[in-house]
Phi, psi and omega in degrees: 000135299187156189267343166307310177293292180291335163310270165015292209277301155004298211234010150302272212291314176320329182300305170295001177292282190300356165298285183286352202270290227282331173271340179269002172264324149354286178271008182250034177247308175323321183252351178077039187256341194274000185267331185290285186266081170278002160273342158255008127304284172316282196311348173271331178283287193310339173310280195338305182295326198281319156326254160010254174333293189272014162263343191272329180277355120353305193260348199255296163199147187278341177292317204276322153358286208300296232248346175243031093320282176314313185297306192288354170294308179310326192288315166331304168303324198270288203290318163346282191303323169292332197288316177301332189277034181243346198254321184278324157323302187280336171291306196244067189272316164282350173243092210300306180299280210321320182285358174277292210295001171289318191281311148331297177312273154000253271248358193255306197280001181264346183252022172249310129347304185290324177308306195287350143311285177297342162290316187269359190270301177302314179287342199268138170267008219252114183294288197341308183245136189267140184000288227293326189293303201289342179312314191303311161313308194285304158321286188310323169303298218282314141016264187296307174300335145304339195275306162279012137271342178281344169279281197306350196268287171306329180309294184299337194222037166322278160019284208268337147266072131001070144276095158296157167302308169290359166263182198297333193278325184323263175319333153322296197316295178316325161303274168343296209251013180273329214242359175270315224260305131002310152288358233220305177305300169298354164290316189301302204280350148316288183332310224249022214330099180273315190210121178260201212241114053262341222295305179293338151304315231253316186299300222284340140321311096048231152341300230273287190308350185272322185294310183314317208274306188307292168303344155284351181247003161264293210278019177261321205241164160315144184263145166290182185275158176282165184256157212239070211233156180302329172280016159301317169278007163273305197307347186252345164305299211307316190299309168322279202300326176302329182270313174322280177328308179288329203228080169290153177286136170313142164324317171276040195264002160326315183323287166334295192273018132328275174297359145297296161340281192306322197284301175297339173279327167302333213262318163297332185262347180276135182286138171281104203271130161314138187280356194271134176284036185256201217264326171298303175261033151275338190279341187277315138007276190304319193283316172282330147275000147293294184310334186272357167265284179358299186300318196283326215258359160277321171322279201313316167296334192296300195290356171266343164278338187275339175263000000 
């Protein structure tokens, strides 16, 4: 192929971005979807906006180009990182405890992503790439690899939160960690140089339109509802026993189902007294208050245990 050919096919695919960027924002404006995902709303306007800018500094200087690239990469990185704790909210949308303790997480490994970014951007021998650039770099890895673990997540355990395969988060997920998993390959094969440049723009492009096409044909069709399957009541054991852990019972908390206990054995053992006004059933009368002071005088202890 020809050097022609490929500038050609190059800036085909670069084109094609706000072509799929301008319908998936279109239709998640159309179905009332961006109120739902708003961090993957946002990051397709911002793609869109990014696009732009730096196609129009393109043509203009490779300087202005170079450095609102790099910039609008990083605001990438940044809206990414919001889109997985956005995607995981809505997968463990029923399960309350998991989603606090995700969101601990999420908020732990994003100050963790900013150290280990500023650490290896200060630390790196490398003259070529300068701090700040490898700070972007290093995030967007670390990123992305979260991104493929969050597919691998829904995959295994689709199931068990009763999560379809059609729905939007699903598929968010699936974009992301498809173009993730990809991308993460053509870096490698930068390193080890396996594969140079144009071919890894052109792979890594690629991918980035392939993802594009998958969130558009998920946010085109209706998410069905979650399903309601047996393996679902582990995911609701689990969310139990995790609140079991966080909120434990008090020590007395026995009593109540003591004094329950003590209530169905009265109920069982107390005589039903007759309506009638003879001389028997007054004597039956009798016989039953007497057994019904035994019940007052459990009573009188259950309230002297509670207080």
């Amino acid at each position: 192929m020809s050097n022609a050919q490929i500038r050609i096919l190059y800036y085909v695919l670069w084109i094609a971005h706000p072509i799929f960027l301008s319908g998936i924002a279109s239709l998640m404006l159309w179905r009332g979807i961006h109120h739902k995902f708003r961090f993957f709303f946002c990051y397709i306007v911002t793609q869109l906006i990014s696009f732009t800018v730096v196609f129009t500094a393109y043509w203009h200087s490779y300087a202005a180009a170079f450095y609102l690239y790099w910039a609008c990469n990083a605001v990438g990185v940044a809206f990414g990182f919001g889109v997985i704790h956005e995607v995981f909210v809505d997968v463990f949308r029923s399960f309350h405890t998991l989603r606090d303790l995700g969101t601990v997480l999420f908020k732990w490994a994003g100050l963790v992503m900013l150290l280990v970014a500023g650490v290896v951007s200060v630390s790196s021998p490398s003259t070529e790439i300068v701090p700040w650039m490898q700070a972007i770099i290093t995030a967007q890895r670390s990123v992305r690899f979260v991104q493929v673990g969050m597919v691998l997540l829904l995959l295994v355990f689709s199931q068990y939160l009763g999560l379809s395969r059609r729905q939007h988060s699903f598929g968010i997920a699936l974009g992301f960690g498809s173009f993730a998993v990809v991308e993460l390959a053509v870096f490698s094969s930068l390193v080890g140089h396996h594969l140079q440049n144009p071919w890894m723009s052109m792979v890594n492009m690629m991918a980035y339109n392939a993802s594009l096409a998958v969130w558009l044909g998920y946010v085109g069709v209706k998410s069905p509802a979650r399903e309601v399957s047996a393996p679902l009541f582990q995911s609701q054991r689990w969310e139990q026993s995790l609140s079991d852990i966080h909120h434990p019972l008090p020590p007395d908390s026995l009593i109540p189902m003591f004094e329950g206990m003590v209530d169905r054995a009265l109920s069982r053992t107390q005589p039903e007294a007759p309506a009638a006004a003879d001389a028997d059933a007054g004597s039956n009368a009798m016989g039953a208050a007497a057994a019904g002071g035994g019940g007052l005088r459990l009573a009188g202890a259950r309230g002297t245990t509670k207080s």
